[in-house]
Backbone and ligand atoms as CSV (ligand in chain L), in Angstrom:
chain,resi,resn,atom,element,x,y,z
A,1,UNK,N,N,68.923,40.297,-21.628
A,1,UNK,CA,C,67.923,39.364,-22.143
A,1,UNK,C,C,67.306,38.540,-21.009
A,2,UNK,N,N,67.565,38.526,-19.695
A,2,UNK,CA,C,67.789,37.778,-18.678
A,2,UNK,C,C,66.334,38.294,-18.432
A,3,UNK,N,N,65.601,39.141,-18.787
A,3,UNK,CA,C,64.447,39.473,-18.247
A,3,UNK,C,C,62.899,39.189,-19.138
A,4,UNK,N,N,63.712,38.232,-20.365
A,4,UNK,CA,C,62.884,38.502,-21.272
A,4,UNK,C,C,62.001,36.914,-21.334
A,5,UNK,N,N,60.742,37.090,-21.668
A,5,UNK,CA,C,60.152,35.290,-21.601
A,5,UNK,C,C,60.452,35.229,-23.311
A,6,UNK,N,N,60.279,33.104,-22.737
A,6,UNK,CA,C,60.422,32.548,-24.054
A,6,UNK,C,C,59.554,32.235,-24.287
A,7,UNK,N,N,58.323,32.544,-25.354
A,7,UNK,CA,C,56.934,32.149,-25.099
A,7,UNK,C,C,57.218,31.669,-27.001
A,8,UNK,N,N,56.350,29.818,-26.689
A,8,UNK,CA,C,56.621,29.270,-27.785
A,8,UNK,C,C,55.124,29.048,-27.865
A,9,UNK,N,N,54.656,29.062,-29.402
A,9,UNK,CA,C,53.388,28.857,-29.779
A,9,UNK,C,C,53.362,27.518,-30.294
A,10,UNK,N,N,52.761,26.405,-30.322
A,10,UNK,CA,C,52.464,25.328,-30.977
A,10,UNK,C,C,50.904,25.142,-31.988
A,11,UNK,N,N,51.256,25.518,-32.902
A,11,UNK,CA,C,50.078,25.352,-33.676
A,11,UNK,C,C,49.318,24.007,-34.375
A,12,UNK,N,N,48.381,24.821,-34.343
A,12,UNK,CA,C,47.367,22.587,-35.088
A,12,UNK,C,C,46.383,23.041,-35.325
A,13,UNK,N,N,46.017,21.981,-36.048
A,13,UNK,CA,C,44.384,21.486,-35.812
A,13,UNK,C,C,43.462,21.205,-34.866
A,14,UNK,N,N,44.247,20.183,-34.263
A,14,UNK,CA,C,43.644,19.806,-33.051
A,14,UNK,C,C,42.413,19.430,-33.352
A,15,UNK,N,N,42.411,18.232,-34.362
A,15,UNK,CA,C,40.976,18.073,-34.382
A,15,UNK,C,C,40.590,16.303,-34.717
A,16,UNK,N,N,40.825,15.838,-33.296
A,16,UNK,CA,C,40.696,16.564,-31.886
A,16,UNK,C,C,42.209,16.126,-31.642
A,17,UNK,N,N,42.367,16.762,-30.196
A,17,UNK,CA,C,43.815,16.946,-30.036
A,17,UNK,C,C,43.988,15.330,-29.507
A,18,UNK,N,N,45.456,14.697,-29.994
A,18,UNK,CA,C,45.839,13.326,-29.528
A,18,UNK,C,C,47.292,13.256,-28.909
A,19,UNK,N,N,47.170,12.042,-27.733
A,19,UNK,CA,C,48.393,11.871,-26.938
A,19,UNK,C,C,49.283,12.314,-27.554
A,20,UNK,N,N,49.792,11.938,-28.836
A,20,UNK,CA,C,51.187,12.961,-29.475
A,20,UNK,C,C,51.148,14.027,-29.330
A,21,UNK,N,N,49.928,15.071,-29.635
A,21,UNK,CA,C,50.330,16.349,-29.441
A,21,UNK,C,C,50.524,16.781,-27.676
A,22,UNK,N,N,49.606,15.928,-27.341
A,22,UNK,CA,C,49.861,16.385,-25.149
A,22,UNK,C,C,51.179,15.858,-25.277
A,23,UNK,N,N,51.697,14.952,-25.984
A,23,UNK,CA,C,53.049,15.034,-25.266
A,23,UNK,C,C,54.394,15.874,-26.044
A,24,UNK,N,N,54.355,16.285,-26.882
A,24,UNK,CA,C,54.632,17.827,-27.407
A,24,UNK,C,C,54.582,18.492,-26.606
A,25,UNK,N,N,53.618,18.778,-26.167
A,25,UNK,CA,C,53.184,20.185,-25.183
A,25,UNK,C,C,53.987,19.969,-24.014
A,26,UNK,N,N,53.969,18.618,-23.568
A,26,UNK,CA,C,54.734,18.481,-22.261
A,26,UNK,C,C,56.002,18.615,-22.351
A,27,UNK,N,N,56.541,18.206,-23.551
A,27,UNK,CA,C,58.215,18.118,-23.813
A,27,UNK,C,C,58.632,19.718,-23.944
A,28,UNK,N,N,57.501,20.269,-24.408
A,28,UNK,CA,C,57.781,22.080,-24.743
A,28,UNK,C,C,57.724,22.697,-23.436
A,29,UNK,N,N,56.741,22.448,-22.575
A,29,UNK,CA,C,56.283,23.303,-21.221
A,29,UNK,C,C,57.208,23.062,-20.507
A,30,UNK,N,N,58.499,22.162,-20.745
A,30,UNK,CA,C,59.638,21.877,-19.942
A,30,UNK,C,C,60.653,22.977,-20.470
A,31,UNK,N,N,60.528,23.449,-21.849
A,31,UNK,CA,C,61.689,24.103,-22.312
A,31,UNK,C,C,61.513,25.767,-22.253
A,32,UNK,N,N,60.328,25.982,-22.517
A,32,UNK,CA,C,59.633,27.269,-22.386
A,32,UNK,C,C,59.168,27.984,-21.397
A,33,UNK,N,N,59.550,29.320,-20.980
A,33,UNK,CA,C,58.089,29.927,-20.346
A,33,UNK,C,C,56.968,29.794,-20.036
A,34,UNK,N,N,56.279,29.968,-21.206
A,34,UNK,CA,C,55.097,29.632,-21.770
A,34,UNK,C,C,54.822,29.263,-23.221
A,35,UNK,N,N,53.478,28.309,-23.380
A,35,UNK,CA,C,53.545,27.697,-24.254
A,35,UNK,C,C,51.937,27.799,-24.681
A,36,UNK,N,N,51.917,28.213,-25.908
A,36,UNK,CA,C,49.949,28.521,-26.621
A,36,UNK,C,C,49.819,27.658,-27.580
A,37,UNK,N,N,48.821,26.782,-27.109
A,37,UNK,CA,C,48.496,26.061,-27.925
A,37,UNK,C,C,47.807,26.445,-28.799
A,38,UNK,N,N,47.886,27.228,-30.322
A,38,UNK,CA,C,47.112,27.846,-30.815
A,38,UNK,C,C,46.520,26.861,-31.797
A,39,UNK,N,N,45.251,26.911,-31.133
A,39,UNK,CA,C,44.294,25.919,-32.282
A,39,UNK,C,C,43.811,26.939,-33.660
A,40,UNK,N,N,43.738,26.477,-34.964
A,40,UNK,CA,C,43.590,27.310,-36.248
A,40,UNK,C,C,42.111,27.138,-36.464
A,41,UNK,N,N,41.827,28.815,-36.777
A,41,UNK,CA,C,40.616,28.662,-36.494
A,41,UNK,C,C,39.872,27.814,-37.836
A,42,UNK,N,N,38.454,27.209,-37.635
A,42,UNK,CA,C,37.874,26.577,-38.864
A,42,UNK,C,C,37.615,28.074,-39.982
A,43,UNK,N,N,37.644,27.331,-41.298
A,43,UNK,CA,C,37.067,28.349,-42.519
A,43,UNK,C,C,37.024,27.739,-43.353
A,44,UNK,N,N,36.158,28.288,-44.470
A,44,UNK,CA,C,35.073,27.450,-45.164
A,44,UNK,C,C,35.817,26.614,-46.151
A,45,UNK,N,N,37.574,26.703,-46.124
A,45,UNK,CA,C,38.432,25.619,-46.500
A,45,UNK,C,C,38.332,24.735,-45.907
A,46,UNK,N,N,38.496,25.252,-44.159
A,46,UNK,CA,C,39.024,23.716,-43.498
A,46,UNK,C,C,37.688,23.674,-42.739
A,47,UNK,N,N,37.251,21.663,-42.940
A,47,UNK,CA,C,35.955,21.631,-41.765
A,47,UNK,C,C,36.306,20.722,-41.051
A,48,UNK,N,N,36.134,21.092,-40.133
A,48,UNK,CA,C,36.930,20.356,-38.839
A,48,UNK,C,C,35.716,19.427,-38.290
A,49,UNK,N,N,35.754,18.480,-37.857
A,49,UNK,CA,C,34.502,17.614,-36.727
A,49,UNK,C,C,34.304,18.677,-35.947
A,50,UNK,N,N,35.628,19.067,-34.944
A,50,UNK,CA,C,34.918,19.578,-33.804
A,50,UNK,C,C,34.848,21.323,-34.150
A,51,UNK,N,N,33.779,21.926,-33.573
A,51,UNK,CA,C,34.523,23.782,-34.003
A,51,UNK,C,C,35.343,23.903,-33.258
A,52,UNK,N,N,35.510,25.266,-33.437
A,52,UNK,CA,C,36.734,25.974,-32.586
A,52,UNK,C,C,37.090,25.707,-31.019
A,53,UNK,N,N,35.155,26.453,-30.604
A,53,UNK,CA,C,35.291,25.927,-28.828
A,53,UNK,C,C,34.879,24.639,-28.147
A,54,UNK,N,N,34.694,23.702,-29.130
A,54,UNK,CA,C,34.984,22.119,-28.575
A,54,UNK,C,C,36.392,21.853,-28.618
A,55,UNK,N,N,37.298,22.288,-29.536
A,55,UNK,CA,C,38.618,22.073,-29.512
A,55,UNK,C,C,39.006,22.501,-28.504
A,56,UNK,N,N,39.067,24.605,-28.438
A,56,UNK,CA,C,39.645,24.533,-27.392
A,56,UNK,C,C,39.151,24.504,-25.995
A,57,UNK,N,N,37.903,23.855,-25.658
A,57,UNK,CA,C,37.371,23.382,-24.219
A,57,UNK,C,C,38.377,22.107,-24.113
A,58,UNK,N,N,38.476,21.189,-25.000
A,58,UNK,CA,C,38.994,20.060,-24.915
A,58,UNK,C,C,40.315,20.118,-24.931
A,59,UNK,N,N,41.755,21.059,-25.175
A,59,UNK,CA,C,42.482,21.648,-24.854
A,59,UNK,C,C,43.054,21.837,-23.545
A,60,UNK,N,N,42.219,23.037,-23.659
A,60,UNK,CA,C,42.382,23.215,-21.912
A,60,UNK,C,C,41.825,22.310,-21.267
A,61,UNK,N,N,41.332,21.620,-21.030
A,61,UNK,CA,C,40.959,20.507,-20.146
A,61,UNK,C,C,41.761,19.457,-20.305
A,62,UNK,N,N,42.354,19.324,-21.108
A,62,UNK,CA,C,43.636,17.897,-21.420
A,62,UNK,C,C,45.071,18.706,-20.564
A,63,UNK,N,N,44.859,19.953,-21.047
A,63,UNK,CA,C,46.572,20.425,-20.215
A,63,UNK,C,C,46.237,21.131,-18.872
A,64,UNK,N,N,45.295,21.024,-18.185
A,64,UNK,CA,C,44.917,22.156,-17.068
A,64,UNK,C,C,45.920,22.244,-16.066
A,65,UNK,N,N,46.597,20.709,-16.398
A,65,UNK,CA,C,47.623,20.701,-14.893
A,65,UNK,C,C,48.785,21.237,-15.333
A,66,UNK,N,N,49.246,21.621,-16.643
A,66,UNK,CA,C,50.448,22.232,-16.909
A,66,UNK,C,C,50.594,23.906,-17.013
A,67,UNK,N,N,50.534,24.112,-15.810
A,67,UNK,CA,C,49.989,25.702,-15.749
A,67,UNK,C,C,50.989,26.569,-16.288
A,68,UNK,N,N,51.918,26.589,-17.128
A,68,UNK,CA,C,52.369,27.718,-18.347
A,68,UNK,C,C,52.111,27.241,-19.446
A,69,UNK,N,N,51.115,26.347,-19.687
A,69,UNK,CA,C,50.200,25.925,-20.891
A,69,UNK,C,C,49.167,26.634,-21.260
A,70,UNK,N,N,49.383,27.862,-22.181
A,70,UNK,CA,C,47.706,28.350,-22.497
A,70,UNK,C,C,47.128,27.860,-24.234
A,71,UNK,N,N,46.231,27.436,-23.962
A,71,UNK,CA,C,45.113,26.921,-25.144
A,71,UNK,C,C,44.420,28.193,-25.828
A,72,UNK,N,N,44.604,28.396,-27.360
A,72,UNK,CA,C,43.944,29.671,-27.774
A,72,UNK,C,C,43.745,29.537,-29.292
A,73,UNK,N,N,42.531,30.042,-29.646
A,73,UNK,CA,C,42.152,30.325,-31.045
A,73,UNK,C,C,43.008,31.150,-31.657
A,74,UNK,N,N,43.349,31.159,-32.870
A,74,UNK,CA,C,43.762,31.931,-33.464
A,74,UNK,C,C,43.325,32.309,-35.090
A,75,UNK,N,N,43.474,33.362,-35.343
A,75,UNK,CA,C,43.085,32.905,-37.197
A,75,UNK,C,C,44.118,33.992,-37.708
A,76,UNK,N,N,44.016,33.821,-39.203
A,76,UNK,CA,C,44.967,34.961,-39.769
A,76,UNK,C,C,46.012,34.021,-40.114
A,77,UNK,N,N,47.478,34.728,-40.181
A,77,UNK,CA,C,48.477,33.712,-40.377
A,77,UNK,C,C,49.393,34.046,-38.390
A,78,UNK,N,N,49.817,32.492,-39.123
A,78,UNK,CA,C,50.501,32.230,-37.576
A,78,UNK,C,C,51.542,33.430,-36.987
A,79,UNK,N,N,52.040,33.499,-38.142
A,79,UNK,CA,C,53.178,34.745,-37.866
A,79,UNK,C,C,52.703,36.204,-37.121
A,80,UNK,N,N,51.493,36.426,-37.418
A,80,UNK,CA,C,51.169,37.965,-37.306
A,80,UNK,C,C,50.680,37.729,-35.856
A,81,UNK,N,N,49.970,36.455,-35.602
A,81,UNK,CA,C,49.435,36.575,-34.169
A,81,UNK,C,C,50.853,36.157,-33.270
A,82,UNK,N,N,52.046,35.516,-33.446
A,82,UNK,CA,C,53.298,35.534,-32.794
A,82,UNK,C,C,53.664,36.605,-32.163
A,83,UNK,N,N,53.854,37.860,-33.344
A,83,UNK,CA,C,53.887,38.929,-33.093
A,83,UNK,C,C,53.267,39.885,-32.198
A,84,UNK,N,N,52.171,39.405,-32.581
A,84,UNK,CA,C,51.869,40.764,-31.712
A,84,UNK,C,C,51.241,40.160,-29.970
A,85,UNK,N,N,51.623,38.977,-29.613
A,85,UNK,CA,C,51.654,38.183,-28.443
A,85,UNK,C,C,53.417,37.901,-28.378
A,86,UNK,N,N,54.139,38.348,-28.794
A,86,UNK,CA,C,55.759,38.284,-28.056
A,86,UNK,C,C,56.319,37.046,-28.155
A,87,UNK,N,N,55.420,36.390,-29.026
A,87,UNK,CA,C,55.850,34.561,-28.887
A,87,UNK,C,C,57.368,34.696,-30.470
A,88,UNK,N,N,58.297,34.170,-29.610
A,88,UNK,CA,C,59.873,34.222,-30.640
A,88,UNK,C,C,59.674,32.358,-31.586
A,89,UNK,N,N,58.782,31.829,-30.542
A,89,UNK,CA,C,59.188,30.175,-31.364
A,89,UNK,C,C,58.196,29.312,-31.676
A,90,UNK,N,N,58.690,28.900,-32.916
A,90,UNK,CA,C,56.704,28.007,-33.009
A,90,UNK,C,C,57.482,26.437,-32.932
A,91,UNK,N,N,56.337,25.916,-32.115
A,91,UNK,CA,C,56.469,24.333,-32.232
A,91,UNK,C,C,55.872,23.616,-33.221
A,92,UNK,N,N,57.005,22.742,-33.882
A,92,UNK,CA,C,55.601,21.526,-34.546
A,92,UNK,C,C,56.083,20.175,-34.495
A,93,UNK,N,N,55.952,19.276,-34.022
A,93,UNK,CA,C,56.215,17.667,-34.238
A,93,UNK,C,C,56.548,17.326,-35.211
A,94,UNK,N,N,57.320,16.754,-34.943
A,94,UNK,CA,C,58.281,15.619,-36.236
A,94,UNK,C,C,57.872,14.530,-36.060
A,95,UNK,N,N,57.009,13.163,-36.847
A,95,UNK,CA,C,56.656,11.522,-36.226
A,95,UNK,C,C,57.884,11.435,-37.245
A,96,UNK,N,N,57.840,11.677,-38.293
A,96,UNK,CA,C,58.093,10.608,-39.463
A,96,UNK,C,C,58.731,10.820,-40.344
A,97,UNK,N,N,59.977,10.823,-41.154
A,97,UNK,CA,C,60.351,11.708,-42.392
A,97,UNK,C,C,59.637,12.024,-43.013
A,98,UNK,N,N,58.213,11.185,-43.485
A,98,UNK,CA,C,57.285,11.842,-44.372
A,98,UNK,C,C,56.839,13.229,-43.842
A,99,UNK,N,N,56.651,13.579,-42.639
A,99,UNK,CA,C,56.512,14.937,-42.280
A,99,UNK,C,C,57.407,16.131,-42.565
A,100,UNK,N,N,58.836,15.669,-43.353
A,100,UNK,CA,C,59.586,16.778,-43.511
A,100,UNK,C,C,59.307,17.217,-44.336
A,101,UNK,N,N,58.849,17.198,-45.609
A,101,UNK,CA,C,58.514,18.174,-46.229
A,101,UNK,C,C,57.748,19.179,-46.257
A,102,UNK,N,N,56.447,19.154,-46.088
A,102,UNK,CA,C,55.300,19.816,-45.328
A,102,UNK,C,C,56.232,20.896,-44.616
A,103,UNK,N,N,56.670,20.005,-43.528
A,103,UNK,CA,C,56.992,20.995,-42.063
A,103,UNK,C,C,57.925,22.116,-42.696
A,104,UNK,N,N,59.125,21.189,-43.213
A,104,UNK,CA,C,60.210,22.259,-44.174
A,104,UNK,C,C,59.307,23.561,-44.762
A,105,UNK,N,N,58.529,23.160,-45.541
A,105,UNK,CA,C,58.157,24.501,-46.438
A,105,UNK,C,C,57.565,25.301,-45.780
A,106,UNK,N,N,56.244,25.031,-44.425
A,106,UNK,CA,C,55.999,25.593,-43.971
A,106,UNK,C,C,56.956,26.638,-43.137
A,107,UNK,N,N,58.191,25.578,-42.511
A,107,UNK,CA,C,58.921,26.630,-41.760
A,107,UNK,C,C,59.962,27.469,-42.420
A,108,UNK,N,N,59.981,27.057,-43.534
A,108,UNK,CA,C,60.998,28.457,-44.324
A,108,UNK,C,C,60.093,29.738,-44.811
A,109,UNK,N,N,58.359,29.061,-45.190
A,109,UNK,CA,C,58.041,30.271,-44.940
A,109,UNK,C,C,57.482,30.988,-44.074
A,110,UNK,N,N,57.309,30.610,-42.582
A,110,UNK,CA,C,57.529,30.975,-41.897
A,110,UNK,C,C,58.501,31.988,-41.680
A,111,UNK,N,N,59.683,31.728,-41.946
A,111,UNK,CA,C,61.118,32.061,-41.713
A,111,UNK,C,C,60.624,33.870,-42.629
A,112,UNK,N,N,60.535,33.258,-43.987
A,112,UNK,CA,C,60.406,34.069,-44.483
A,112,UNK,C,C,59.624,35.441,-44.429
A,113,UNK,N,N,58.394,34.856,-43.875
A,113,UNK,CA,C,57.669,36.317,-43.390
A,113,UNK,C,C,58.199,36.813,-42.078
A,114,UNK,N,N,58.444,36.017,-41.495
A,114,UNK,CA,C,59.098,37.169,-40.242
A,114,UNK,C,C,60.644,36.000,-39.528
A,115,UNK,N,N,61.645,37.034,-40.103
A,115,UNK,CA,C,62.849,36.558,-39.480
A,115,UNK,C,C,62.843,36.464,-38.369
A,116,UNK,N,N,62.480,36.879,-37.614
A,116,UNK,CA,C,62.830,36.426,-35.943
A,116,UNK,C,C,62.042,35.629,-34.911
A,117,UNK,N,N,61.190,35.050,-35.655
A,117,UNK,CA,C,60.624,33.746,-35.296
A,117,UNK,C,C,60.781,32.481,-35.855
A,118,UNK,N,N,61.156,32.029,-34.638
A,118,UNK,CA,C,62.240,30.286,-35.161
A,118,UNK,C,C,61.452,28.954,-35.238
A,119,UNK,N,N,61.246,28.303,-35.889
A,119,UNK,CA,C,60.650,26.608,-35.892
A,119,UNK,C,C,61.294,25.902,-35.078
A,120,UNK,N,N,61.110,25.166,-33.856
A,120,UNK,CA,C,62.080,24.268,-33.475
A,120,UNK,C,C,60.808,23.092,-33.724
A,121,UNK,N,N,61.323,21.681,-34.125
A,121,UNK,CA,C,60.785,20.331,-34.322
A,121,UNK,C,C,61.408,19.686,-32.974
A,122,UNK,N,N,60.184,19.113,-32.452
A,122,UNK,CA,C,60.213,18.093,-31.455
A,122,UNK,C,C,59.796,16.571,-31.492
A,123,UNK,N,N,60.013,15.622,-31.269
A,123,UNK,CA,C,59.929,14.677,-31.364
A,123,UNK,C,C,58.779,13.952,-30.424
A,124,UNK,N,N,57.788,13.358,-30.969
A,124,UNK,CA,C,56.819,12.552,-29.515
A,124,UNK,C,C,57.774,11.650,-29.544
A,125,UNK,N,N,57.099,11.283,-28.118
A,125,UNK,CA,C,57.534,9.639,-27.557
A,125,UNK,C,C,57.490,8.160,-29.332
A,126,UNK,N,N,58.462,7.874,-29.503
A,126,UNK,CA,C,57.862,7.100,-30.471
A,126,UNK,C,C,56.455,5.843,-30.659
A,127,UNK,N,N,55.901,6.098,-29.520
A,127,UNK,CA,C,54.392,5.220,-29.235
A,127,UNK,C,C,53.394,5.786,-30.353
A,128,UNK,N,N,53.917,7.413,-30.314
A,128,UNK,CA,C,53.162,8.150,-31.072
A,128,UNK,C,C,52.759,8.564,-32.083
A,129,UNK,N,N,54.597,7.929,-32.822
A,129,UNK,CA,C,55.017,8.095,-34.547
A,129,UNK,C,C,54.287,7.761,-35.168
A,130,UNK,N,N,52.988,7.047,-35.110
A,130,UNK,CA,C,52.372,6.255,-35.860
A,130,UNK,C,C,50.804,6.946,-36.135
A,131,UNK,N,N,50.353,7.757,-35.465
A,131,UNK,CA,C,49.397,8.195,-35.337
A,131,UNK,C,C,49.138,9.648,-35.663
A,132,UNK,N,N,47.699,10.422,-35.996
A,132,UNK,CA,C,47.237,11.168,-36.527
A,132,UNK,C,C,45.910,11.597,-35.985
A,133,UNK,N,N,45.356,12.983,-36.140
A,133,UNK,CA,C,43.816,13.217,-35.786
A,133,UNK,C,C,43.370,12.591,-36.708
A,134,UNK,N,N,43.673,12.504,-38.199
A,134,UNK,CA,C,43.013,11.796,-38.858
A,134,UNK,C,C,42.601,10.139,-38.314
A,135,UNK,N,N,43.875,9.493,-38.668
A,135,UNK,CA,C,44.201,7.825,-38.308
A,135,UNK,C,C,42.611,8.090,-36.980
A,136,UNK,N,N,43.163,8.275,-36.005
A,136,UNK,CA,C,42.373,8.238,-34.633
A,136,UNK,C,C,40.930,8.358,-34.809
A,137,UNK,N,N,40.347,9.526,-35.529
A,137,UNK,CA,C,38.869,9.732,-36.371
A,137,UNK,C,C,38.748,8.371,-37.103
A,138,UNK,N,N,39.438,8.267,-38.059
A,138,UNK,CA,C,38.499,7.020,-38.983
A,138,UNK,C,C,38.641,5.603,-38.567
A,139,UNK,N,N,39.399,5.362,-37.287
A,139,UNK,CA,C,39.841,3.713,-36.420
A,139,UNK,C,C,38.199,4.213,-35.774
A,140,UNK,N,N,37.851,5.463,-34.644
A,140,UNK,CA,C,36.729,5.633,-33.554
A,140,UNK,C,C,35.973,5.228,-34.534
A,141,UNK,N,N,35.373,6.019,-35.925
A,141,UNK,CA,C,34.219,5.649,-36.665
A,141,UNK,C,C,34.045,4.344,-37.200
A,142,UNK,N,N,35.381,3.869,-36.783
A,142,UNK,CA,C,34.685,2.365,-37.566
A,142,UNK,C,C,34.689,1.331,-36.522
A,143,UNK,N,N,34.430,1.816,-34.886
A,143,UNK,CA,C,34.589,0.932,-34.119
A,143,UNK,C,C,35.946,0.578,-33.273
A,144,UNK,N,N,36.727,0.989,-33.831
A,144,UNK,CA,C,38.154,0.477,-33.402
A,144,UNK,C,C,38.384,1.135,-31.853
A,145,UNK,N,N,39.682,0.414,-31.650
A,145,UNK,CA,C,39.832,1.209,-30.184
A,145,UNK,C,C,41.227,1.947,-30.468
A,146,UNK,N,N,40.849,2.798,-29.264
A,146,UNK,CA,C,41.792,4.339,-29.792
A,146,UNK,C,C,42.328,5.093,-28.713
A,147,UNK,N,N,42.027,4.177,-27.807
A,147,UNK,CA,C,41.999,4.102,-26.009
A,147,UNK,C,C,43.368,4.639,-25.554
A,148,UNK,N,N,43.953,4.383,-26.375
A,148,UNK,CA,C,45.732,4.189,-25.816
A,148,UNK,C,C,46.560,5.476,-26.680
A,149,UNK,N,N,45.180,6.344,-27.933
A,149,UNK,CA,C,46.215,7.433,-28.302
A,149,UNK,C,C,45.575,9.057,-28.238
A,150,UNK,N,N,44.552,8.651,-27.276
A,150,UNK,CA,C,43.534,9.726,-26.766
A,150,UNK,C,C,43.267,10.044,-25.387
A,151,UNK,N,N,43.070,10.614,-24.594
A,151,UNK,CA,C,42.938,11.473,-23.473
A,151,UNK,C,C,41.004,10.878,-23.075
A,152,UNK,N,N,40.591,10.837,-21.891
A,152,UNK,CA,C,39.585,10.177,-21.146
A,152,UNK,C,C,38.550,11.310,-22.365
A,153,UNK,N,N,38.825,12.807,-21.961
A,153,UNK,CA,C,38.207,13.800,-22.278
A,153,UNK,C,C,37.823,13.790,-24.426
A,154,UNK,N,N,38.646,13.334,-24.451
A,154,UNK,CA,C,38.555,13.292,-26.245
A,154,UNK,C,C,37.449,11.994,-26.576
A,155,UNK,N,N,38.256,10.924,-25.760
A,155,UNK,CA,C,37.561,9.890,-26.453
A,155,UNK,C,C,35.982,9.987,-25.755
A,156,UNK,N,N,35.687,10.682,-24.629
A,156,UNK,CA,C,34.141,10.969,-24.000
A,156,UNK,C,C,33.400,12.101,-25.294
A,157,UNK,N,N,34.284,12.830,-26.094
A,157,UNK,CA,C,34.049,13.822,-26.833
A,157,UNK,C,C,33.546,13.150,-28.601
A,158,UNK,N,N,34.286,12.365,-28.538
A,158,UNK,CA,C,34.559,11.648,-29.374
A,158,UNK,C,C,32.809,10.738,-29.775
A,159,UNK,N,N,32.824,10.140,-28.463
A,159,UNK,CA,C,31.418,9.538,-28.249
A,159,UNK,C,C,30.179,9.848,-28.836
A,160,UNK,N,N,29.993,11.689,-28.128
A,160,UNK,CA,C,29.262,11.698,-28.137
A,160,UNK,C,C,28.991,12.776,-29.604
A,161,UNK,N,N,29.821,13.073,-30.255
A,161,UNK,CA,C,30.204,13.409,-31.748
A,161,UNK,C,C,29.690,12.096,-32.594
A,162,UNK,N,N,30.110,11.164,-32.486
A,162,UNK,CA,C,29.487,10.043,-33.642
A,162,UNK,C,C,28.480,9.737,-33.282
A,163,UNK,N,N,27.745,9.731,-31.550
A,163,UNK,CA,C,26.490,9.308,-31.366
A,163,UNK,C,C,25.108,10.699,-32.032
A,164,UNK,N,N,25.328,11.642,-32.277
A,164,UNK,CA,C,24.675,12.589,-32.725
A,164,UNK,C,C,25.062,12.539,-34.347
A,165,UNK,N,N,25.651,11.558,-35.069
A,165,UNK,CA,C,26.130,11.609,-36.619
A,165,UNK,C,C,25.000,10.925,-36.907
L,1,PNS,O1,O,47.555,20.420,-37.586
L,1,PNS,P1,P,47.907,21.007,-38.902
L,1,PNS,O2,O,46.703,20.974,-39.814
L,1,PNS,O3,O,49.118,20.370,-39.520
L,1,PNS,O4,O,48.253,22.556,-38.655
L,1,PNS,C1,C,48.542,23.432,-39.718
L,1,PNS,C2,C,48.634,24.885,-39.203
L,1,PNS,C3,C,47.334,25.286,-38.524
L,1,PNS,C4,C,49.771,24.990,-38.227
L,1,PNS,C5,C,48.934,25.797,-40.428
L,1,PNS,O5,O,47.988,25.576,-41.425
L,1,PNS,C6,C,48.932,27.278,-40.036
L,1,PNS,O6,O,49.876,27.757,-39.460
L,1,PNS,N1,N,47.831,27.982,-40.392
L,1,PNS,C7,C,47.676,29.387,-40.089
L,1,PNS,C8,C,47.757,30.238,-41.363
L,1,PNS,C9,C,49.212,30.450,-41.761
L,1,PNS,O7,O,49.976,31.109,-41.088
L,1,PNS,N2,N,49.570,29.848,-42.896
L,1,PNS,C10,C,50.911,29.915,-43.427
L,1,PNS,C11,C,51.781,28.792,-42.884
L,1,PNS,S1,S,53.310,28.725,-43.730
């Protein structure tokens, strides 16, 4: 097994991506190989502010310096693109107990469609427990400052998204 990578996928929204999730990524890019940030692609369920390649421009440009960090679209279900990219582990953040349920169901069925890909839950820094793409969107639109749970690149992104609303 000594020859084999551990390539963990972290999936989201990312919309847009916030200090909790960069620091996910960082706590993962320490444990992993490699690590894909797979952003989900938009569909005519989910409408995201930003599309796909504002997300993932803004992605890769938030992790550029963590070079076994790759940023990538994905669509379909998470499981099938794991597969057939060699990735054994998906990441997702834990802030809050209210997140266990969600996460739970998702990761049993996870579990369920393909046994040999594992959920591990990571924890942000607790600065972070508190916050959301949502929370972060509706504090920017109403003025608030958001300085302290966003990246130079988001909140410049951010800008110029409500200045064109
Ligand atoms: O940031 P989010 O919205 O909590 O991320 C949810 C996401 C994208 C991880 C989840 O909806 C997902 O994995 N979507 C891909 C489709 C899929 O595999 N669905 C079944 C999950 S059990």
């Amino acid at each position: 097994m000594a020859d084999k990578l551990n390539i963990a996928i972290y999936p989201g929204s990312f919309d847009p991506l916030t200090n909790g999730h960069l620091d996910i990524i960082s706590r993962a890019s320490k444990l992993f190989d490699e690590v894909i940030v797979g952003i989900s692609q938009s569909s005519s369920s989910k409408n995201y502010l930003f599309s796909d390649d504002e997300r993932l421009k803004l992605a890769k440009k938030c992790t550029k310096k963590l070079i076994n960090v790759k940023p990538i679209v994905f669509d379909g279900l998470l499981v099938d693109y794991a597969v057939k990219n060699n990735v054994n582990v998906i990441i997702r953040g834990l802030r809050a107990f209210s997140d266990f349920e969600s996460e739970f169901q998702m990761a049993l069925m996870n579990r369920k469609l393909n046994t040999d890909i594992t959920t591990i839950f990571l924890m942000p820094h607790e600065k972070y427990t508190h916050i959301s793409s949502s929370i972060v969107k509706e504090v920017f639109s109403l003025k608030g400052d958001i300085s302290d749970y966003v990246s130079d690149e988001v909140l410049e992104a951010l800008n110029q998204k409500y200045e064109k609303k």
